[in-house]
BADREN-147923 format. One line per 5 residues: number of its first residue (from 1); their letters; for each residue x, y, z of N, C-alpha, C. Coordinates in nm, 4 decimals, padded with zeros to 6 digits. Example, Ala and Ser with C-alpha at 12.3 -4.5 7.8 and 13.67 -1.06 7.14 Angstrom:
1 = AS = 01.3190/-00.5690/00.7800/01.2300/-00.4500/00.7800/01.3200/-00.3300/00.7800  01.2850/-00.2250/00.7080/01.3670/-00.1060/00.7140/01.2900/00.0030/00.7870;
This chain:
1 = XXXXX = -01.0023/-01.4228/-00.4288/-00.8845/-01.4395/-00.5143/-00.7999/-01.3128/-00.5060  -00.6948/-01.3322/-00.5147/-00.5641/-01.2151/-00.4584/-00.5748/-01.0993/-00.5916  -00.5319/-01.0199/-00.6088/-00.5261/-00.8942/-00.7219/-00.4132/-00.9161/-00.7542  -00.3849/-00.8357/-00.8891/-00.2770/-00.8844/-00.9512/-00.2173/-00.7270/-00.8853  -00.0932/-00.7143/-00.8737/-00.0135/-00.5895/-00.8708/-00.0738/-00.4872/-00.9825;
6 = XXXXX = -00.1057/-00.3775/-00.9441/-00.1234/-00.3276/-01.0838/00.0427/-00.2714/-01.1779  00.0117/-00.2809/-01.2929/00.0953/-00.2055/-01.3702/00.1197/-00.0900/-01.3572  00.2677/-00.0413/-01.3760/00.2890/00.1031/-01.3188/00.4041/00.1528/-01.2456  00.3842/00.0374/-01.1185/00.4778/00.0744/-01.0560/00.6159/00.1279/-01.1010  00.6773/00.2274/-01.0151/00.8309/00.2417/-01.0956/00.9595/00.2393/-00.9794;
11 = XXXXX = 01.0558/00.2207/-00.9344/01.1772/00.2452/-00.8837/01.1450/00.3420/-00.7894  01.0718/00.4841/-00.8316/01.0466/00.5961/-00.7532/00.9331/00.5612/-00.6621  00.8118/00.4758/-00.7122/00.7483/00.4389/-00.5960/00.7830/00.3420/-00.4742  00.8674/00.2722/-00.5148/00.9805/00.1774/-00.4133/01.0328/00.2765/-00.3346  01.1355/00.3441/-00.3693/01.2276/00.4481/-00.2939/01.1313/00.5355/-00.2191;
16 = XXXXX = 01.0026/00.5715/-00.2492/00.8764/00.6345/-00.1563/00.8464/00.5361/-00.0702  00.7871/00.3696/-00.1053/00.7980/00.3232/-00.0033/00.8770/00.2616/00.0968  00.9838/00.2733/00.0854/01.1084/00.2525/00.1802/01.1270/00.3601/00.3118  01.1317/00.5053/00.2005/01.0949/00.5925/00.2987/00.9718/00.6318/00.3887  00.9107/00.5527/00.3466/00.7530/00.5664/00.4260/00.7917/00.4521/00.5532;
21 = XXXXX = 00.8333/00.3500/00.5006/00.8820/00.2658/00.5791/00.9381/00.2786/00.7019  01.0610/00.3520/00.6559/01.1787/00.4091/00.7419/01.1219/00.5035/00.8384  00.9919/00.5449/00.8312/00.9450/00.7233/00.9390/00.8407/00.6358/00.9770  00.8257/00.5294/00.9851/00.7330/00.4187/01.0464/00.5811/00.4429/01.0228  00.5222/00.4283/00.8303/00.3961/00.4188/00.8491/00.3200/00.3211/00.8799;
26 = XXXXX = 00.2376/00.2982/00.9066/00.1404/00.2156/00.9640/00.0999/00.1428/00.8880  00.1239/00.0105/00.8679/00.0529/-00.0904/00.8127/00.0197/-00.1925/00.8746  -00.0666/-00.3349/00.7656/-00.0906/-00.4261/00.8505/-00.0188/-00.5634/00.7816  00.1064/-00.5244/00.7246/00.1884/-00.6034/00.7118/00.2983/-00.7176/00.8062  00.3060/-00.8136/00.7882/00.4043/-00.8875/00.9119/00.5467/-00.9067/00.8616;
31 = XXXXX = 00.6568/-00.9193/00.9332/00.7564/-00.9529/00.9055/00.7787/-01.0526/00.7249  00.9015/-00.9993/00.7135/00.9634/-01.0683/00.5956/00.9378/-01.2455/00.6387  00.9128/-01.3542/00.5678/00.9143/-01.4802/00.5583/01.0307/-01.5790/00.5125  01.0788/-01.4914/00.4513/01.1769/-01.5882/00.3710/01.2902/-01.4976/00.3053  01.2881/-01.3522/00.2353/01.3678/-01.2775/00.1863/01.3316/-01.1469/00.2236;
36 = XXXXX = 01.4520/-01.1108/00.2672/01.4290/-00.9213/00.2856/01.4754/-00.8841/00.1371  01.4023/-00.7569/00.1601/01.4860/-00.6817/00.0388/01.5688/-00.6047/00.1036  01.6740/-00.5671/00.0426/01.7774/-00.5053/00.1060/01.8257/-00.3590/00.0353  01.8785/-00.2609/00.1178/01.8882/-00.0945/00.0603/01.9428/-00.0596/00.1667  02.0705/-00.0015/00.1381/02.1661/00.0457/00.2298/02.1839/-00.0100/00.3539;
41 = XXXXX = 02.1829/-00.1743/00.3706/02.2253/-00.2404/00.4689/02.0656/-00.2060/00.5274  01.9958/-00.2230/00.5004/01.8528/-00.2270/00.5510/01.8042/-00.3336/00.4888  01.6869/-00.4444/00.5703/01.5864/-00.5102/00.5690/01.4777/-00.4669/00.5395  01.3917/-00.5011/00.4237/01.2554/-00.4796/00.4412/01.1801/-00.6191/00.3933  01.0763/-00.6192/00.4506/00.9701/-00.7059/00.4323/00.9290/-00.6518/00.2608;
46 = XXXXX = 00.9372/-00.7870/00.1655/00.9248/-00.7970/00.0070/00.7698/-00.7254/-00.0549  00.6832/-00.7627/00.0468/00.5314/-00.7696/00.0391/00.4798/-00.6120/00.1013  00.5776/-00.5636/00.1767/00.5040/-00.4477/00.2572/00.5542/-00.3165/00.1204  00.6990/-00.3405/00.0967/00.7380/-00.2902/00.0027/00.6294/-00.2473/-00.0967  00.6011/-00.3788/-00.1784/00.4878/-00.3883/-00.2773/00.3725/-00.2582/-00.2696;
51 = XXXXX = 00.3338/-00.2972/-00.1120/00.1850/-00.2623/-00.1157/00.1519/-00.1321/-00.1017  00.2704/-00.0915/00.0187/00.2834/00.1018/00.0310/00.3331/00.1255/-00.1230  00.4092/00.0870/-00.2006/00.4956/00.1540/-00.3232/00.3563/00.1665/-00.4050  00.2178/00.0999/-00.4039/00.0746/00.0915/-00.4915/00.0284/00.2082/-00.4288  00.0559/00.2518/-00.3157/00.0245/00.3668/-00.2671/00.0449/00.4852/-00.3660;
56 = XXXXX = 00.1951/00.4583/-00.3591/00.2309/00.5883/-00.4521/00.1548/00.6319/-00.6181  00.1269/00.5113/-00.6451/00.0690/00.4957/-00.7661/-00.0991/00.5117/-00.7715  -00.1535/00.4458/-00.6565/-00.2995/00.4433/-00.6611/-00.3516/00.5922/-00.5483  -00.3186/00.6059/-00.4537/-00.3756/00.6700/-00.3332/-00.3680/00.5719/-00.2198  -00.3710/00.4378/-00.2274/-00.4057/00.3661/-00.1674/-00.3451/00.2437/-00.1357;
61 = XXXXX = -00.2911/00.1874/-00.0050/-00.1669/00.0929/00.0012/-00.3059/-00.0318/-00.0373  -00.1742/-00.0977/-00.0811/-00.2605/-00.2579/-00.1448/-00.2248/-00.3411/-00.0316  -00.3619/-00.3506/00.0624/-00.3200/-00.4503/00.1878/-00.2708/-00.6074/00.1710  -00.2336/-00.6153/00.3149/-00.1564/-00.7770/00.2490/-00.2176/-00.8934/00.2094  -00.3771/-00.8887/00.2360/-00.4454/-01.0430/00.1608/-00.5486/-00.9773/00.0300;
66 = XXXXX = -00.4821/-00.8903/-00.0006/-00.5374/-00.7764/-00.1703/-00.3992/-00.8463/-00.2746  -00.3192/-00.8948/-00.2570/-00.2603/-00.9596/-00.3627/-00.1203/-01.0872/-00.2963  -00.1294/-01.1443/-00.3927/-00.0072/-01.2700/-00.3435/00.1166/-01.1727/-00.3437  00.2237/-01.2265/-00.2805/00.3490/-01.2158/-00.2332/00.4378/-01.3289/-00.2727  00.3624/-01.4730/-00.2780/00.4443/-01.6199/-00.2713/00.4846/-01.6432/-00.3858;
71 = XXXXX = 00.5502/-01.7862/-00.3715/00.5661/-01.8740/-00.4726/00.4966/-01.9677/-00.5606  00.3708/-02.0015/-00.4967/00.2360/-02.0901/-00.5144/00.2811/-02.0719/-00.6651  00.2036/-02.2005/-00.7350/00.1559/-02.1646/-00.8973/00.0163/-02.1449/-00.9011  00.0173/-02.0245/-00.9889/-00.1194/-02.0045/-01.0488/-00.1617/-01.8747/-00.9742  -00.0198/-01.8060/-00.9030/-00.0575/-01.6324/-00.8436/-00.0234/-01.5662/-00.9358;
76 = XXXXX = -00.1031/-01.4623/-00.9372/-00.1273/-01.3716/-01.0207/-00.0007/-01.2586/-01.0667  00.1167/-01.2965/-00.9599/00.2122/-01.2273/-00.9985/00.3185/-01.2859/-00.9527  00.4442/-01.2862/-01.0118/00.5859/-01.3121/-00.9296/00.5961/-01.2816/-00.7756  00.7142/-01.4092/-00.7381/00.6900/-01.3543/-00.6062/00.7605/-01.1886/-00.5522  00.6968/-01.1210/-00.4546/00.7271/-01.0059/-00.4109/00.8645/-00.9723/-00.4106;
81 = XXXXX = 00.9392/-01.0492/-00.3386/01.1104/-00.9967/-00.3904/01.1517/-00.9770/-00.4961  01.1098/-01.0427/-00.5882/01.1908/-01.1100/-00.7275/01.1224/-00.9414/-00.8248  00.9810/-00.9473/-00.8010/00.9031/-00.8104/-00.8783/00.9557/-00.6771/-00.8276  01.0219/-00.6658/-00.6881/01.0556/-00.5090/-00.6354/01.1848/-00.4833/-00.7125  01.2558/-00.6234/-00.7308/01.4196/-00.6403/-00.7908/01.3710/-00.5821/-00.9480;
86 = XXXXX = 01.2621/-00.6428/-01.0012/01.2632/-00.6337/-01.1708/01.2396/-00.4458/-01.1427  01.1138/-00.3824/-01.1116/01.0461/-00.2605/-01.0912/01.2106/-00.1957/-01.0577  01.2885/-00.2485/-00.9657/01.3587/-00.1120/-00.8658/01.4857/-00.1514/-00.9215  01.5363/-00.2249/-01.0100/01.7054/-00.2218/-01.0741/01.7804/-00.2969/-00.9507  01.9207/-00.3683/-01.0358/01.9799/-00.3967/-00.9911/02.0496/-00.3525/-00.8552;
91 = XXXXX = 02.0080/-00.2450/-00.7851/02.1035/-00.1881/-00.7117/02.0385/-00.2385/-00.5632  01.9408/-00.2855/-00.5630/01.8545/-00.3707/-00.5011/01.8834/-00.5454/-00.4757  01.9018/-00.5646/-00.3278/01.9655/-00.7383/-00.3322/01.8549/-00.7679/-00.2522  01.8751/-00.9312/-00.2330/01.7477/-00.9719/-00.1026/01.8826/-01.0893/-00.0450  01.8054/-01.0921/00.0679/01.8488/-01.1811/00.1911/01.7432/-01.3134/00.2116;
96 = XXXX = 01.7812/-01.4385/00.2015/01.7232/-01.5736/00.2355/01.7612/-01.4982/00.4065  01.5823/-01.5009/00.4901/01.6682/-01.5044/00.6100/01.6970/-01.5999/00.6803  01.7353/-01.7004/00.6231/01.7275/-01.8604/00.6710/01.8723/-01.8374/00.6565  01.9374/-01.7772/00.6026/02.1238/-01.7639/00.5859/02.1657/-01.7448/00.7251;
């Protein structure tokens, strides 16, 4: 069963993982599915976001089958775009990449 996000996260651990992002750390995350999050005309995958930004908070990135990302009912948390938007403020958009 998937983990819930822990509580905590803040805006500043987003903006850490973006930049972790951006200098290319290593994860075992796959492409965005359905919505990027978006930051200065940048794409990111909703879920990779998530899991490096638990980094900042725990020591430790929350790999990608350690918690849901989707829409399913009955996951343990909102889906991944919609939670980086609530955590990281309005200044934050996402992309359907089906547009």
């Amino acid at each position: 069963m998937p983990k819930a996000i822990p509580d905590g996260l803040t805006k500043d651990h987003v903006l850490l993982a973006l930049k972790d992002l951006d200098e290319g750390i290593e994860h075992d995350f796959g492409e965005a599915t359905g919505y990027q999050l978006i930051n200065d005309d940048k794409g990111y995958a909703p879920k990779a976001v998530v899991g490096i930004a638990v980094r900042h908070l725990t020591g430790t990135i929350l790999g990608h089958g350690e918690f849901s990302g989707g829409e399913q009912k009955g996951q343990p948390n909102p889906p991944a775009p919609f939670y980086v938007m609530h955590i990281a403020g309005s200044w934050f958009g996402t992309r359907n990449e089906e547009s």
